[in-house]
N, C-alpha and C positions, 0 to 999 in steps of 0.2 A: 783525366779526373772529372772534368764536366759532363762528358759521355755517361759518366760511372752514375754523377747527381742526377743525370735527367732520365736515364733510366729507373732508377730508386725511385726519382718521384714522380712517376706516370707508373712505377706498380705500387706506392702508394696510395695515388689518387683511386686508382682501377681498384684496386682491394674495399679503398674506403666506401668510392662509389657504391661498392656488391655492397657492403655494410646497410649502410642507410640506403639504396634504394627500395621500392616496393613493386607490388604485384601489379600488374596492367587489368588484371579482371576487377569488375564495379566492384564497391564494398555491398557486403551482402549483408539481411537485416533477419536472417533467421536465427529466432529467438529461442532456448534453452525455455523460457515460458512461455505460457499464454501470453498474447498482445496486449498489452493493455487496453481495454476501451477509450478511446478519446473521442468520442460520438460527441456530436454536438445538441443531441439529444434533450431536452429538458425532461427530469425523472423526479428530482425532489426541486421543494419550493417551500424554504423556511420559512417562518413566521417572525418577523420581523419588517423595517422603513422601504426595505427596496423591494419591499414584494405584494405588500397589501398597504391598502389605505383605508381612514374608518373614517365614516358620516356618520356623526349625532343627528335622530328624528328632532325634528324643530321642538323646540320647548323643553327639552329633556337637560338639564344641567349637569354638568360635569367638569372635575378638575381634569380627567383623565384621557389628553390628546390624541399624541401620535401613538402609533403602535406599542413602543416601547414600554409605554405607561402602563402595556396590559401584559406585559410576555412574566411570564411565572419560569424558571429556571425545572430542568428537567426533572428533579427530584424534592420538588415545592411539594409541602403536603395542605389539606383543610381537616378539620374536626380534630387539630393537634398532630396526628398521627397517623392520617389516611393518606395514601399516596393518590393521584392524578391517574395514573397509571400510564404517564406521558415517552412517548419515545424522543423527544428535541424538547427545546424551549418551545413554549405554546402559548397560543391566548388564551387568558384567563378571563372569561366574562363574569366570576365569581366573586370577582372584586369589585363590580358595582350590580347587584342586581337587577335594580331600577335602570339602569340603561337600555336603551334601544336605537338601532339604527343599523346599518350597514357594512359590513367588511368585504372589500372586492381586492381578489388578486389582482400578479400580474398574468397578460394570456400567456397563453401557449398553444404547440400545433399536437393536437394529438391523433399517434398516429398507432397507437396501439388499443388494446379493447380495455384496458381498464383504469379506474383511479379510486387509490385510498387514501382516507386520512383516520386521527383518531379525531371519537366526537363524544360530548358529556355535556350535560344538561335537560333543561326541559323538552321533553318533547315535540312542542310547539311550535320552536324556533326551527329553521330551515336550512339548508345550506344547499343551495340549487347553483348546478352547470350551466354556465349559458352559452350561446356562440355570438358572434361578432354581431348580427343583429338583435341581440339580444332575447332569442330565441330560446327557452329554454329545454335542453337536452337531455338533464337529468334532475331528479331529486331526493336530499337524502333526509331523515333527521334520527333523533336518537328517540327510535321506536322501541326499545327496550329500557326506556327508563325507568327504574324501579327503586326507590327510596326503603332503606338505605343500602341495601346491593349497587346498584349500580345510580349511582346520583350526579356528582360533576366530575367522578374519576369516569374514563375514557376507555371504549372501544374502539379496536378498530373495522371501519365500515369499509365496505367493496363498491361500489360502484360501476356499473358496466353503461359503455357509452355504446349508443345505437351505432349500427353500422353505419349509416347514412351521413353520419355526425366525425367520422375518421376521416385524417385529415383536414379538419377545418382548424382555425384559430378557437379556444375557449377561453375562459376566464370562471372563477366562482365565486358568489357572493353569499356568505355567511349573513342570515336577516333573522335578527335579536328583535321580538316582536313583545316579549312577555314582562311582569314586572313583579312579579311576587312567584310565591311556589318552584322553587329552582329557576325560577325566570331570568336566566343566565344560560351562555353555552361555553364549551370550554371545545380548543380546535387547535390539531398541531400534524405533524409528521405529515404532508399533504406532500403526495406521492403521484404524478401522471404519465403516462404514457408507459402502464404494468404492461407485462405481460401473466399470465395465469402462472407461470414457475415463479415471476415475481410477487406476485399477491400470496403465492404460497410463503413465501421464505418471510415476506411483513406480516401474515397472521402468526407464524412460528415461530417470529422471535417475540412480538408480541403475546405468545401464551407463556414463553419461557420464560419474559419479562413477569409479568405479572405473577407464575408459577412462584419465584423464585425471590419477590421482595418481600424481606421480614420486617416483622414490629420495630419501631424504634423506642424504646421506654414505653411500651404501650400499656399506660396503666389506665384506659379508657374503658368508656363503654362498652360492650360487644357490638355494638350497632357499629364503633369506629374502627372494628379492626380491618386489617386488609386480608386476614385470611377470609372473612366473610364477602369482601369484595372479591378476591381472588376467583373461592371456591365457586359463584354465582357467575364471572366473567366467562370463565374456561368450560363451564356448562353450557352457556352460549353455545359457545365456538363449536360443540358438541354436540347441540340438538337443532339450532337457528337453521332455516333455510337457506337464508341467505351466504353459509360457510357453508353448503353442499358442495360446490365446485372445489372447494378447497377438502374436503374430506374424499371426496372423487377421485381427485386427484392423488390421493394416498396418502394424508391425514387420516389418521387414528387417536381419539381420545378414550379414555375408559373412563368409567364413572368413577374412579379413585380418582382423578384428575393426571393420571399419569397419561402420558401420550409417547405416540412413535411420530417422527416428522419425518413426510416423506423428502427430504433435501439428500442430494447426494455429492453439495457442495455448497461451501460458505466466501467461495473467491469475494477479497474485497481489494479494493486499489484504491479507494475514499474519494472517485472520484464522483459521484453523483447521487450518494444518500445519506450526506452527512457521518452520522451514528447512529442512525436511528435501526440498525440491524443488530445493536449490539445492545446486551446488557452489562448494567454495572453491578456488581458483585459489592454489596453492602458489607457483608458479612467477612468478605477477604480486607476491607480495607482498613487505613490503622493509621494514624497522625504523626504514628513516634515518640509521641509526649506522652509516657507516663502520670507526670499529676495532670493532664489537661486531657485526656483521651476525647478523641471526638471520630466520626464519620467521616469520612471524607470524599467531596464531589467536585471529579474533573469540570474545567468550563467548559462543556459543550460545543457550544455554539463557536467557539473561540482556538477550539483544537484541530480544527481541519487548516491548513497550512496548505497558499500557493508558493512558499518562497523557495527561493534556490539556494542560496547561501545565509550563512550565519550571520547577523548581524555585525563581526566585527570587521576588524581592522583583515584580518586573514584571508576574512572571506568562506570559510570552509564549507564545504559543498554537504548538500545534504543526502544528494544522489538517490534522487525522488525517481519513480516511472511514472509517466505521464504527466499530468498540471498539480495533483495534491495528494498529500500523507498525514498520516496523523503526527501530529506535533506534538510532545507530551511535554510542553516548557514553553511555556506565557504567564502571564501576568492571571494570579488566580491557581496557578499549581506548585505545591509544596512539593520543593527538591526531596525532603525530609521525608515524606509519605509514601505507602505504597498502596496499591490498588487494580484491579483486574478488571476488563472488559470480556466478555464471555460471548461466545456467538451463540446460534441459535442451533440447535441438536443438528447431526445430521448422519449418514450413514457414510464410512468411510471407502471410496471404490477405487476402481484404478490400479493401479500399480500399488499404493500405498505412500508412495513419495508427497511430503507436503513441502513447500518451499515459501519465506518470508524474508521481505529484508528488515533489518532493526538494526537498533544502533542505538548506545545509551548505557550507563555501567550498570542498570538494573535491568536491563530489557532482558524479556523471557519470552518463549512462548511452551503453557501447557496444553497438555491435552487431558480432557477430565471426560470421567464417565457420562455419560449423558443421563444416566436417572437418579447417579449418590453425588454426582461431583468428585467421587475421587480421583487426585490425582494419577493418571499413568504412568505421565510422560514431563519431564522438562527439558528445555534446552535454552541456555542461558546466551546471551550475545557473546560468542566465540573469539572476537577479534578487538575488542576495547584495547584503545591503549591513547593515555592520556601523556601530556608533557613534550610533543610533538607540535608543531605549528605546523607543518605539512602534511597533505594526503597522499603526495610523494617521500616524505621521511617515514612514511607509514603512521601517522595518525589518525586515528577511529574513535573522534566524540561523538558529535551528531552525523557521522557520515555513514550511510547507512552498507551494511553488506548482507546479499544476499544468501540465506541459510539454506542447504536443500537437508531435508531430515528425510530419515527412514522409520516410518512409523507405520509400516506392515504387519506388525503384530496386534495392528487393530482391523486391519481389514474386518471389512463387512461389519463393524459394531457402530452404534448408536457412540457419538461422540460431542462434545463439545471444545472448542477452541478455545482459548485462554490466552487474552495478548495481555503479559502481566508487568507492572510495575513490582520487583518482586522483593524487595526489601524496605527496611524504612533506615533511614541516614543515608552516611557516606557520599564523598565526592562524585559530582554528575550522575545522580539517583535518579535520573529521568528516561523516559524511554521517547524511540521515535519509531516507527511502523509505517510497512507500504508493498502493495506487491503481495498480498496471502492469498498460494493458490494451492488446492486441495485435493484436486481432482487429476491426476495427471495419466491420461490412457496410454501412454506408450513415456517408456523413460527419456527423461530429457536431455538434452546435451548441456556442455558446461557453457554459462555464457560471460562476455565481458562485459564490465560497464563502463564506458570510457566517459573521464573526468577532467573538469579543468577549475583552477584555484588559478583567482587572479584578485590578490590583495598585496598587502603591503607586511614584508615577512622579516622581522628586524632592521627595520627602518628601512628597506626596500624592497620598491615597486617589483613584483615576481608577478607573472601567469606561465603554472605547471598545469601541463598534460599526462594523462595516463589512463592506466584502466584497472578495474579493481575487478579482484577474483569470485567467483561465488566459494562459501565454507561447505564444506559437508560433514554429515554425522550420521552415523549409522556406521554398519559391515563393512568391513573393506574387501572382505571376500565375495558380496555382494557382485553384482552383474554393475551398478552402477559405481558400488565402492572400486573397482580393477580400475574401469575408465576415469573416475577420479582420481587414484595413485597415478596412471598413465601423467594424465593430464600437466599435474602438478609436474612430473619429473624433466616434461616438455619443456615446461615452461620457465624452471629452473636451468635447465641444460642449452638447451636454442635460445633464450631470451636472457641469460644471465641477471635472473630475478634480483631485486631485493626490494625489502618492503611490502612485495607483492606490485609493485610497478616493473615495471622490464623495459626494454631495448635491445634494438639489433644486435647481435656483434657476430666479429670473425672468430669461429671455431675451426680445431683439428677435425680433420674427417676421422678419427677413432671413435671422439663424442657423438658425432650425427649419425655413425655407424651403430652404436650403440643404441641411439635411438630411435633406430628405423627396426634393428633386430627386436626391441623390446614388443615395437606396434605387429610387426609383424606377427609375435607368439601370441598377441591377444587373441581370447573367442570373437567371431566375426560378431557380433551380437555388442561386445563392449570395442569393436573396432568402429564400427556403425556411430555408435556416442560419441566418438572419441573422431569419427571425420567430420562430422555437422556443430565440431563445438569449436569455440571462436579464440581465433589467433589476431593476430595484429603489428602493425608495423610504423615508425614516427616517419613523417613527410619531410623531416627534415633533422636537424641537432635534439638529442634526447630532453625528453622534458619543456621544451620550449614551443615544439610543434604538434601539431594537434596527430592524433592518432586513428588509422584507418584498420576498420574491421573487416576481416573475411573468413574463411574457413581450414581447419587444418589440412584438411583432404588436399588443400590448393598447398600447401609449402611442402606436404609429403610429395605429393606428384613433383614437382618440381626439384626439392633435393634427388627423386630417382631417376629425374632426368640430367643431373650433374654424375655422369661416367667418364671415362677416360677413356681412352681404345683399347684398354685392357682389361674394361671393364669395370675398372676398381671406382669407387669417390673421388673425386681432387682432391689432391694434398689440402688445399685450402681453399673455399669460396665462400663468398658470401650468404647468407642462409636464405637471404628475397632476393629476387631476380632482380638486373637493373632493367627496369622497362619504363620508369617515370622521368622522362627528360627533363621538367624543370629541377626536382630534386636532383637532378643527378650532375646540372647544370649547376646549379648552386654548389653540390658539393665538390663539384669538380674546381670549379673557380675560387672554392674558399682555399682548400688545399692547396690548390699550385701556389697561390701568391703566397700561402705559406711556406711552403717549401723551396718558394726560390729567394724568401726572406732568410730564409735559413743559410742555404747556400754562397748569397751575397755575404752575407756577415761570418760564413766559414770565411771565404776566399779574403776579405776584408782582414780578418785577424792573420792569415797566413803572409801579407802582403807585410803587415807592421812587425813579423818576426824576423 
């Protein structure tokens, strides 16, 4: 009989080990998207304490200190009802005109040819580049000042820095010289280290910004409206020299104000230009309140998000890519409210596949025409589900999943993007965004995002591991819809899904026969997607240890190398090879002692009968 037990538990151990071991090749990091940029690059430099500092000319009094005293919110208006024509929160030099004196950034290396910002005011006033010697490298002012066309609401200016000057440390100082006649300047979206497709995509969202903001109660002069700003800006952009390189480039304006932009993508990951690409869609948004109807304006400045986790006791992951996402839920945003950010026109190429992660019970993303706005396309967040404490119970508040769409029936059109807040009420009516990519030249593979939650989850200390799926929509008859069905049946069958979190386990070879016949009937084309897309394995006890990625191509080779001499699959193996000795060491030593805990206390009871 003891023979019998110590046999039993050495092919229990052996089985369990095939369970939970893993693969011995490195975890691999090819990505179903584009990589995210995490350049350490400086590109945008908001206008705000940690980035400029202001000197008052001697004599000049003022209540109006540190920066913050001057910053005007993105959709601040003057003359009642004119907009700024701002892309971020920006200095307002409007608010004392009498002042003069100084505004200097902080430096920076630049290492590319160009720098924009937007600029409004008098003429006169300056805003010159310098270098570390304080040499100066460039200079810009607002040479198209024209009252009341274009007065302290804002264009955006190009700047191109001398070759000789690439590379060095800069900085730029804003010099408020004037005191009457517009003798203010107003200065925001300060952008360095463009490139020329960069510069294109900031004048483009900037025409579509200002294209695209309506009157608010404008029962004003005609001098105040902003169609007459608008109309006169986008001329500019149209006739001005200085936007040649950007119409060069394939920029098209017509003298109706309509235009073709030449972008053949609006990828955003929020890691390095704020919002200042985006427009706010006045006219989509809506407070919810009936008797109190008002406008409503996200906090800007306050919605780019480095956090990882949810403020609570849970912890719940937001499952960000890279450092920052947009956060549609701070202090300043009405849960109650809905509202759209809109990118800048572009032309849709590639495959057609767009792909975002979001999360939030209202998150949308549309697709609208690029010259009526009309809707095309929505796709709502797929995977909400509230009343879950876990991202392993399958809970999806703010935790974001990845969407890939099929939105091939716009190829080649002029499009605009719509990341939407798309209701007003209702529980967790917020959205969260990250990861919008647009452009995809060859289809992508499915990818994982492995996750971990480490709070306190009814009154105990818990940290879960896992990985969370991407959703898809569109055809499933599609070349990437197959490789999705594939995917999923995988990962249900091999992994014994639920929630969409998985683990190892031991299967019949009838199941993993079934799932090799399936892969094998694929077109090579959706077999191809379906080997570069990402499988995975726990280091240890399910949910407790953290999670290693690799590819499927690696567990399919490997199940076709589990034959018998007959050819056939094993009756039963493990579905990852054992190759990892400490894991395997661990589980080998958890199991024995259990199983001779077992054993001792069979023979124990047999002893007392």
């Amino acid at each position: 009989m003891m023979k019998k037990n110590l046999l039993l538990g050495f092919g229990i151990v052996a089985l369990a080990s095939a369970a939970f071991g893993i693969l011995s090749n490195e975890s691999k990091t090819i990505s179903s998207v584009k990589a995210e940029d995490n350049s350490t690059l400086v590109t945008y430099i908001p206008f705000n304490n940690d980035n400029f500092t202001i000197v008052t000319d001697e004599g000049v009094e003022t209540e109006l200190g540190d920066t913050s005293d001057w910053v005007t919110g993105r959709y601040g208006t003057f003359w009642n009802y004119r907009y700024f024509n701002a892309m971020d929160d920006f200095y307002d030099g409007n608010r004392q005109e009498s002042w003069t004196g100084t505004i200097t950034s902080r430096t920076w290396v630049q290492q590319n040819k160009y720098v924009t910002f937007t600029l409004g005011g008098n003429s006169q006033n300056k805003v010159l580049i310098k270098n570390e010697s304080g040499e100066v490298v460039a200079t810009a002012n607002n040479n198209l000042f024209n009252d009341p066309y274009l007065s302290v609401n804002m264009i955006t200016k190009v700047v191109t820095v001398p070759e000789e000057y690439i590379g060095q440390t800069l900085h730029l100082e804003i010099i408020d010289s004037t005191t009457n006649g517009f003798g203010m300047t107003t200065f925001g979206a300060l952008k360095v280290n463009q490139t020329l497709d960069d510069v294109a995509q900031t004048v483009v969202a900037h025409i579509a910004e200002t294209k695209w903001i309506v009157d608010l109660n404008d029962d004003s002069a005609p001098a105040n409206t902003n169609t007459l700003a608008a109309d006169y800006i986008i001329n500019v952009y149209r006739t001005a020299d200085e936007y040649e390189l950007v119409r060069n480039n394939g920029l098209i304006i017509n003298e109706d104000g309509s235009f073709t932009s030449p972008l053949t993508d609006v990828d955003e990951g929020f890691e390095s230009s704020g919002l200042t690409n985006w427009a706010y869609d006045i006219e989509y948004s809506d407070n919810g309140n009936e008797e109190e109807p008002a406008n409503y304006f996200i906090p800007f400045a306050s919605s780019i998000s480095e956090e990882t986790y949810a403020g609570w006791i849970e912890h719940m992951p937001f499952n960000k890519t890279g450092n920052k996402f947009y956060k549609g839920w701070e202090d300043g945003f009405d849960e109650a409210a809905k509202y759209r950010l809109l990118s800048a026109p572009f032309t849709l190429s590639g495959t057609g596949l767009i792909s975002i992660k979001m999360a939030g019970n209202s998150a949308a993303l549309q697709i609208l025409d690029a010259s009526t706005h009309e809707q095309l396309m929505e796709v709502n967040n797929q995977v909400f589900l509230d009343n879950v404490d876990t991202v392993v119970g399958g809970g999806r508040l703010c935790t974001m999943v990845r969407h890939i769409i099929d939105a091939s029936d716009y190829l080649g059109q002029q499009i605009v993007i719509a990341l939407a807040d798309n209701r007003t009420g209702g529980g967790w009516g917020c959205v969260f965004f990250d990861e919008l990519i647009t452009n995809y030249q060859a289809l992508p593979s499915l990818k994982l995002d492995t996750i971990v939650q480490s709070g306190t989850i009814n009154g105990e200390d818990v940290t879960n591991y896992g990985v969370i799926r991407d959703t898809y929509v569109g055809s499933m008859d599609s070349t990437f819809g197959q490789a999705y069905t594939f995917m999923n049946n995988y990962y249900d069958t091999l992994r014994n899904s639920t929630n969409n979190f998985s683990y190892c386990s031991i299967i019949s070879s009838e199941e993993v026969k079934n799932v090799l016949e399936s892969y094998e009937a694929l077109p090579e084309e959706v077999q191809t997607i379906v080997q570069n897309s990402d499988d995975y394995s726990y280091t240890g006890s399910i949910y407790s240890s953290e999670v290693q990625l690799y590819k499927v191509i690696e567990t399919i080779n490997y199940i076709n190398g589990q034959n018998d001499n007959a050819g056939n699959l094993k009756s039963s193996f493990g579905v990852l090879p054992v190759k990892n000795s400490i894991a395997i060491a661990i589980g080998v030593l958890s199991l024995t002692v259990f199983l001779f805990a077992v054993i001792f206390v069979s023979r124990k009871k047999k002893t007392h009968n």
